[in-house]
N, C-alpha and C positions, 0 to 999 in steps of 0.2 A: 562456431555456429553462427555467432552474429558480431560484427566486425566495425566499429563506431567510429572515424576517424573526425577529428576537428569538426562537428556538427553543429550548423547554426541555422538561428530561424530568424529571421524579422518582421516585424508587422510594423511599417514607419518608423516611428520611434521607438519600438519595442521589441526588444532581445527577448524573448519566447525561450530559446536556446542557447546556447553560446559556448561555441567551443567546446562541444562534449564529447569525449573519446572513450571509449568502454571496450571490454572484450565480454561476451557472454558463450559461457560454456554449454557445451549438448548436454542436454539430462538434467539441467540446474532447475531450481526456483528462483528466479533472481527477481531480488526488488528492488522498486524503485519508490523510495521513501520522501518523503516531505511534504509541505506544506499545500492546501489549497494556492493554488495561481505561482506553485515552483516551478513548471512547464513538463513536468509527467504527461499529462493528456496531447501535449506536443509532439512530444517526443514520440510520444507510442504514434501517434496520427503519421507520423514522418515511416515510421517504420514499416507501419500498412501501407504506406502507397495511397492516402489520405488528403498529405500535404506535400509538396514537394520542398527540398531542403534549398535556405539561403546560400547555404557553403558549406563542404565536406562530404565525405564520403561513407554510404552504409555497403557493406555486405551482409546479406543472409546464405545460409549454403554457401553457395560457389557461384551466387548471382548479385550482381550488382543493382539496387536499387532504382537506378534511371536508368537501365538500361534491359532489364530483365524482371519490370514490376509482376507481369503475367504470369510467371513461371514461380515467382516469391508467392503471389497473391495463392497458388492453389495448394502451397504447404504449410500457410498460417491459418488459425482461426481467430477472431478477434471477439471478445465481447467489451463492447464500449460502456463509457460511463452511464451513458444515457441509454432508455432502454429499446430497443429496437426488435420490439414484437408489433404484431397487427393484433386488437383487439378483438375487432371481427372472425378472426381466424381459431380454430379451437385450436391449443396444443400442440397437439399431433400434425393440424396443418401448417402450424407457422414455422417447428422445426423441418418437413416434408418438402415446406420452400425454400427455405434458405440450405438445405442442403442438398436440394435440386439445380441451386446454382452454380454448384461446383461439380455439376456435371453426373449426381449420382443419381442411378436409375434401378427402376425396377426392385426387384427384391432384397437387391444390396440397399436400396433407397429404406424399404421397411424395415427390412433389420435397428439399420442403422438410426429410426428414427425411437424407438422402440426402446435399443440400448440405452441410450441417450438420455429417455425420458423416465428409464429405469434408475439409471447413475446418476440423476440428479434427485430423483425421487419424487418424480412428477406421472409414475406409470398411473395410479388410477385417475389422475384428471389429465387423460389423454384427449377425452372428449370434450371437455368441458372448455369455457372463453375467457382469455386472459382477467377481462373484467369484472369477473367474479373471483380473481385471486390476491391475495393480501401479496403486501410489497416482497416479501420475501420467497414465494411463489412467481411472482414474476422475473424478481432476479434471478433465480433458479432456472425458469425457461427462456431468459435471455443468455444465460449459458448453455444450456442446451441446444440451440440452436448456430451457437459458434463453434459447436463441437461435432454436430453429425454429419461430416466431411471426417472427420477422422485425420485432425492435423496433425503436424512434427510438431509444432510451433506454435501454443496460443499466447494473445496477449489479454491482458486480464487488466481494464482500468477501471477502479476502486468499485470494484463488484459485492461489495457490503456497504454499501453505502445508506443511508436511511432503513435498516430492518433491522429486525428482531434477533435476541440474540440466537435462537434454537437455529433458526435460518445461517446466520453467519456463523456458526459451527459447523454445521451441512457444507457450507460451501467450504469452508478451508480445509474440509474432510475431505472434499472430494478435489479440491488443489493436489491434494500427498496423492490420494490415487492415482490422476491422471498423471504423476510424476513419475510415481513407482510404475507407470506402465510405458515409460519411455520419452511422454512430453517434456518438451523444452518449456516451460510456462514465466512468462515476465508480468511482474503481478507489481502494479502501483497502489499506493494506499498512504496514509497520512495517520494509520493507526498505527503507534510502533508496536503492539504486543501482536499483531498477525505479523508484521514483520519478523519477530523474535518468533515468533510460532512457528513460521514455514518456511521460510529463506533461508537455501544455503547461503547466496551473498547476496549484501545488500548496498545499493549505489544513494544515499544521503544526496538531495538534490534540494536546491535553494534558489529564487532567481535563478535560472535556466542554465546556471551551473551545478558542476558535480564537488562537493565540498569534501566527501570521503566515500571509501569505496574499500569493502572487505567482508570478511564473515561476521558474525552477532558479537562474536570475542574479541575478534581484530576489530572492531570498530568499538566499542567499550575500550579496549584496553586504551583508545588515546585521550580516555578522563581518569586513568588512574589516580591521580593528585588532587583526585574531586572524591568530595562525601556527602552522603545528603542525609539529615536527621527527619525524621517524622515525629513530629507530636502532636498527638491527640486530646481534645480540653475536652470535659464532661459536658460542657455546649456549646452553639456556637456564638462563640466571644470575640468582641472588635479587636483586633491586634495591630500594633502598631508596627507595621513592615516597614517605613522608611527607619525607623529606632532600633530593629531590629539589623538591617542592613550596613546600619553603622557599626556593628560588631566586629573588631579584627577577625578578618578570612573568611567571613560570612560571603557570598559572590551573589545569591539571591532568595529571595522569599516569596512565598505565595501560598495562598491561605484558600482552602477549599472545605466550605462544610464547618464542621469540626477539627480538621485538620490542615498543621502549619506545616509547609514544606521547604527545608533551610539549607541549601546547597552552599559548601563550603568549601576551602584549600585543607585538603588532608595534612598540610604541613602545618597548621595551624588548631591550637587545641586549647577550642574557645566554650568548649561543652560547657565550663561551669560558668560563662558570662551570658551564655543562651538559657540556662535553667533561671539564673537570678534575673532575668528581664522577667520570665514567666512569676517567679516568686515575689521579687518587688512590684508586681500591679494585678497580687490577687488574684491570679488567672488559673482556675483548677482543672489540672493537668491530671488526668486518665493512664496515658503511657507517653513513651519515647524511646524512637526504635531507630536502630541505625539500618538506611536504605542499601542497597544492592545497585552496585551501576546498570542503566538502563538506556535506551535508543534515547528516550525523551532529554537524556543527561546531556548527551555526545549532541543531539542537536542545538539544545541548550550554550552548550560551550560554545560550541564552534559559531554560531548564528547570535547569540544573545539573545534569543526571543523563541518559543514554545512552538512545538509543531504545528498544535491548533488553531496559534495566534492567525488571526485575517487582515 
């Protein structure tokens, strides 16, 4: 379906992309996982026919991207990260335009605006003006409006972005649908639990390279030699992470809230030297739970530094 060969972007000095080579399958969710400023929103812009690419070669379909952008542009929908509604416009009119530009007419036009605004769950404020809607209602009809064309192919970049959680379950609810109804959907985000929620596979992206690439299990399984403990203190207490990090096999620490987070070498079995640091300075400990490998791990490893990190 979509065909990524040695793809690179520059801005002067600046590798945007580099060297990215993918294959993306028909029917997939495929993500594109990592950090603010890892070049997702590049990448995806290159794909639309947005940006034009420094080096390398894209297919979509059976169209090559510098040469057949026209013919790509009318089987994708895109919803960008930023939002791209007219406030002025109620609902009903701003998806009625933007899928007027892909040429739909007439009754197929209302239907489709209709459906749309059904599937996303915006039908009774069909009338109503973007500006009267909380974040999470706009994001809702910022997809909507990438969607009534009725594409093969949407691209989705970090479309939960600042809302609410009831909102961002709406929408990855409605990811699996449009999946299950035949969409190809490439969905970016720097959350890994939507990642682990919706992707069949998922492309780990770093600095404008691709670091690892596979499904939620083949990409976990390359920390199998990693553990991570959770302990939770009855408050929250100063903890000393650098003294902690001196622990044989200890790899890193990080303390959130009330809770220490202690990524370790599974070959190494250092539990009773991590309890007695807590026991030697007084530190009253609630529980201790051994962790389940996660996306946040695998980037961790591979990067040394946390998805979040900016």
């Amino acid at each position: 379906m979509i065909r990524i060969e040695e793809l690179s972007k520059r801005f002067a000095d600046v590798t945007a992309v580099n060297n990215v080579s993918l294959f993306i399958e028909k029917g997939t969710i495929y993500g594109l996982l990592g950090p603010n400023g890892a070049g997702k929103t590049t990448l995806i812009n290159i794909l639309c026919g947005l940006l034009p690419p420094t080096g390398g070669k894209v297919t979509i379909g059976n169209y090559d991207i510098r040469k057949n952008i026209h013919q790509i542009k009318e089987i994708i929908g895109v919803i960008p990260q930023d939002m791209a509604i007219y406030e002025d416009l109620s609902a009903y009119d701003n998806v009625k335009f933007f899928a007027s530009l892909y040429g739909v007419r007439g009754q197929e036009l209302k239907e489709s605006v209709m459906n749309v605004l059904e599937f996303t769950g915006l039908k009774d404020a069909a009338k109503k003006y973007p500006r009267t809607f909380s974040g999470g209602m706009k994001r809702r009809l910022n997809i909507a409006c990438g969607l009534a064309h009725n594409p093969e192919i949407i691209f989705m970049d970090e479309p939960t972005v600042g809302i609410d959680p009831q909102s961002r379950n709406h929408i990855l609810e409605s990811v699996k649908k449009l999946n299950k109804q035949g969409c190809t959907v490439i969905y970016t985000t720097h959350y890994m639990e939507e990642a682990e929620s919706i992707c069949s596979k998922i492309a780990i992206i770093d600095h404008g390279k691709i670091i690892a690439e596979g499904t939620n299990e083949e990409l976990k399984s390359l920390i199998k030699d990693k553990s991570r403990f959770i302990v939770s203190m009855k408050t929250d207490y100063p903890v000393d992470t650098e003294k902690l990090s001196r622990i044989q096999g200890v790899l890193h620490v990080e303390t959130l809230g009330n809770k220490v987070f202690i990524d370790n070498d599974r070959g190494v079995n250092n539990l009773t030297q991590i309890i007695s640091y807590f026991i030697g300075n007084e530190i009253p400990v609630n529980n201790l739970e051994l962790d389940v490998p996660n996306l946040e791990m695998v980037f961790l490893t591979l990067t040394g530094r946390k998805l979040r990190d900016h």
